[in-house]
C-alpha positions in Angstrom: 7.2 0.4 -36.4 7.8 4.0 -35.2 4.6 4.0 -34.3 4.0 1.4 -32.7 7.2 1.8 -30.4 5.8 5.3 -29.5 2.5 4.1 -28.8 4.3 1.5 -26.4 6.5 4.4 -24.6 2.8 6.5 -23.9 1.8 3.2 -22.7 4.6 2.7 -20.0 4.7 6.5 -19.3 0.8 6.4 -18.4 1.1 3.4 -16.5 4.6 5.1 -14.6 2.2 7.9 -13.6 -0.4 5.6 -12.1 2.2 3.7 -10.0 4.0 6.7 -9.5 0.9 8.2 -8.1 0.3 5.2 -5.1 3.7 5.7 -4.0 4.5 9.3 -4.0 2.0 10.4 -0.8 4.1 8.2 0.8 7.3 8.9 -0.5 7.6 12.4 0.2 8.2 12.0 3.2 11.0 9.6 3.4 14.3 12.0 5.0 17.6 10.4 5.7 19.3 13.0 7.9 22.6 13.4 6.3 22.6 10.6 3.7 21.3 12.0 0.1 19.6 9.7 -1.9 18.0 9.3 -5.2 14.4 9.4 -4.8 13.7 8.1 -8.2 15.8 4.8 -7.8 12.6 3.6 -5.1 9.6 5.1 -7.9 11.4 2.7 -10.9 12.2 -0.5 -8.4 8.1 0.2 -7.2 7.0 0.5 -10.9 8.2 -2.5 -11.7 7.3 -4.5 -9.0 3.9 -2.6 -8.7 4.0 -4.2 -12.8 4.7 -7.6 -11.2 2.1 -7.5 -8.7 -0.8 -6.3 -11.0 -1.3 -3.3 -9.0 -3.8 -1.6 -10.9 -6.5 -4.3 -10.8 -5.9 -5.4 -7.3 -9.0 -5.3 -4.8 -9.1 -1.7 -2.3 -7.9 -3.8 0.6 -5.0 -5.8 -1.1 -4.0 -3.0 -3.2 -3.6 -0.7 -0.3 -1.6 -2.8 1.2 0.5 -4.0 -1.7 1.3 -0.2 -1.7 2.6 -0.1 1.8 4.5 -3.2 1.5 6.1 -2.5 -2.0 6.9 1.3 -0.2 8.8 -0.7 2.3 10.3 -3.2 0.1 12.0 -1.0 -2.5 13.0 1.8 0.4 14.7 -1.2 2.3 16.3 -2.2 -0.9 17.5 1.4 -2.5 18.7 2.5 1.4 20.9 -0.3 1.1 22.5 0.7 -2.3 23.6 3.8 -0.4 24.9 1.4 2.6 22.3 2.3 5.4 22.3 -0.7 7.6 18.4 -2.1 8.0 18.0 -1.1 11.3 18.4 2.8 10.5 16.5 2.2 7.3 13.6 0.5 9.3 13.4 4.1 11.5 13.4 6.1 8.4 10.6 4.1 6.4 8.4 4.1 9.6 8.6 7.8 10.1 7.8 8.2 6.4 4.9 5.8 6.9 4.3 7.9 10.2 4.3 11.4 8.3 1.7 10.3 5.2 -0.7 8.7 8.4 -0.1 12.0 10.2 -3.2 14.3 9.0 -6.0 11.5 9.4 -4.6 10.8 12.7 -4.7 14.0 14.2 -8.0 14.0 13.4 -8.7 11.1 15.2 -6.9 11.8 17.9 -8.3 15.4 18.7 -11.9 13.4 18.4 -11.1 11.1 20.8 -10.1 13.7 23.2 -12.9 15.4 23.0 -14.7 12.9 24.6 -14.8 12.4 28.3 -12.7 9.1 28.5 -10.2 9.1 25.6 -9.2 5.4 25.4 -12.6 4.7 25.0 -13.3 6.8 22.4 -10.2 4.9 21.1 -11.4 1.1 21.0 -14.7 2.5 19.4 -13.6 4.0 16.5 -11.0 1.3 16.1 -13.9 -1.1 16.3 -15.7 0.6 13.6 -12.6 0.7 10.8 -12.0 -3.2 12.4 -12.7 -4.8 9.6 -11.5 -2.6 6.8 -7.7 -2.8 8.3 -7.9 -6.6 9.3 -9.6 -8.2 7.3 -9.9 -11.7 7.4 -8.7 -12.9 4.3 -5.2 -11.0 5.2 -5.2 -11.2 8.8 -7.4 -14.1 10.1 -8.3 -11.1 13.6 -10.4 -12.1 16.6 -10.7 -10.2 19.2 -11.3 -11.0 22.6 -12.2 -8.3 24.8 -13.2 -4.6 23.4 -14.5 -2.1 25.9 -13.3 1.3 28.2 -11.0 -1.2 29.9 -9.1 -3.2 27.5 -9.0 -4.1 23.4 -7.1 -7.1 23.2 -7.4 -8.9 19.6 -5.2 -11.4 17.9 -4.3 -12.3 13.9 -3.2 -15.8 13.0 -2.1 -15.0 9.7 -0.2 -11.6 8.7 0.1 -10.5 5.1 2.8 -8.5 5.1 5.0 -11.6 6.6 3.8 -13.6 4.1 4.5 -10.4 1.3 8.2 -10.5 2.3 8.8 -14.1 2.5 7.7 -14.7 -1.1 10.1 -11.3 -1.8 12.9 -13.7 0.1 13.2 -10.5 2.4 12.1 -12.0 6.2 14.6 -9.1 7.8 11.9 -7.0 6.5 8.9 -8.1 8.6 10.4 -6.0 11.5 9.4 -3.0 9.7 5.7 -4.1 9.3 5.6 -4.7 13.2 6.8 -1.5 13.6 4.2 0.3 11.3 1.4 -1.6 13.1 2.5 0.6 16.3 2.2 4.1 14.6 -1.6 4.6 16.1 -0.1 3.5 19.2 2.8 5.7 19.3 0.7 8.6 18.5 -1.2 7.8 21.6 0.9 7.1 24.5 -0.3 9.6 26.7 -3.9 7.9 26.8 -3.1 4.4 25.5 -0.7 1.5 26.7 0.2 -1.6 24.5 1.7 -4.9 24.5 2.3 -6.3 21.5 2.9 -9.7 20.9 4.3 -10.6 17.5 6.2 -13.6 16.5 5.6 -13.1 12.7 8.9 -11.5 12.5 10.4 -14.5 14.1 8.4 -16.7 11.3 6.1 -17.9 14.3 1.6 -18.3 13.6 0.3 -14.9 15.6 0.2 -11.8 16.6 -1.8 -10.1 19.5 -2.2 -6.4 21.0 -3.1 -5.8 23.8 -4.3 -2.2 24.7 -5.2 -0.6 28.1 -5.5 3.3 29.3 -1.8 4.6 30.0 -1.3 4.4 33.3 -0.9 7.9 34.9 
């Protein structure tokens, strides 16, 4: 019986690690200014769930962004434990989200402005990773127009709205809209957008629209 229950607690402590190990790139960079919080409490609330969800045997795609979603979910969740209203919460989770995109994106942004017309550079090597972030079984994309002018493209389905209804957590889809303007935001000197999403507001679509910034 000893055994057996041992056997059990190496079994739980591997699987811990595994989760553990999705969530803390992420993690480490959640701050909240003068609030102290328990990092841990958000690692066992995302074990669990990542338990739930059958994280280990999900597809790239889905498993990726189980990962971001479940980060979001159990922040929102433990933040509020320590009485951060969800508005403040959603700023801090983003950032977070912002800080573990950082590295890749500088990158990508010191390529495209290299080239002689930024936004340009932009919509093609958006193009070419199209299909990896939006894929159609998540996101249902088209896009409309995608040249040195304009990339306007549009999802009728979002899987991160439908993630946090089935979590009963629709006050939550805010922060999902707001992650899917982090490229943007790191941009804004060389790219514009307008970004329709009624996902948030339960609605069927959600469109960007991006232009060169206006000087």
């Amino acid at each position: 019986m000893t055994e057996n229950k041992e056997s059990a607690t190496a079994a739980d402590s591997d699987f811990a690690k595994k989760a553990t190990a999705h969530l803390d790139p992420i993690l480490e960079h959640l701050e909240t200014e003068e609030v102290v919080i328990d990092k841990e409490k958000i690692s066992e609330l995302f074990v669990k769930l990542w338990d739930y969800e059958d994280g280990e045997k999900l597809e790239p795609a889905t498993q990726r962004l189980t990962i971001i979603g479940l980060f979001m979910y159990t922040s929102h969740n433990v933040l509020d434990d320590y009485n951060i209203r969800i508005d403040r919460a959603r700023k801090f989770i983003t950032q977070a989200l912002r800080g573990w995109m950082k590295s890749d994106m500088d990158k990508a942004i010191a390529e495209e402005k290299k080239s002689d017309n930024p936004f340009k550079a932009f919509v093609e090597a958006g193009q070419k990773s199209f299909d990896d972030n939006f894929t159609w079984e998540h996101f249902m994309p088209s896009t409309k127009i995608a040249d040195a002018t304009e990339w306007n493209f549009k999802m009728k389905k979002c899987w991160f709205a439908q993630f946090f209804i089935r979590f009963g957590r629709v006050d939550y889809i805010q922060t999902a809209c707001e992650f899917d303007k982090i490229q943007w935001d790191a941009r804004k000197d060389y790219v514009d957008l307008k970004l329709t999403n009624l996902f948030a507001k339960l609605g069927t679509i959600c469109q960007f629209k991006y232009t060169p910034a206006k000087d």
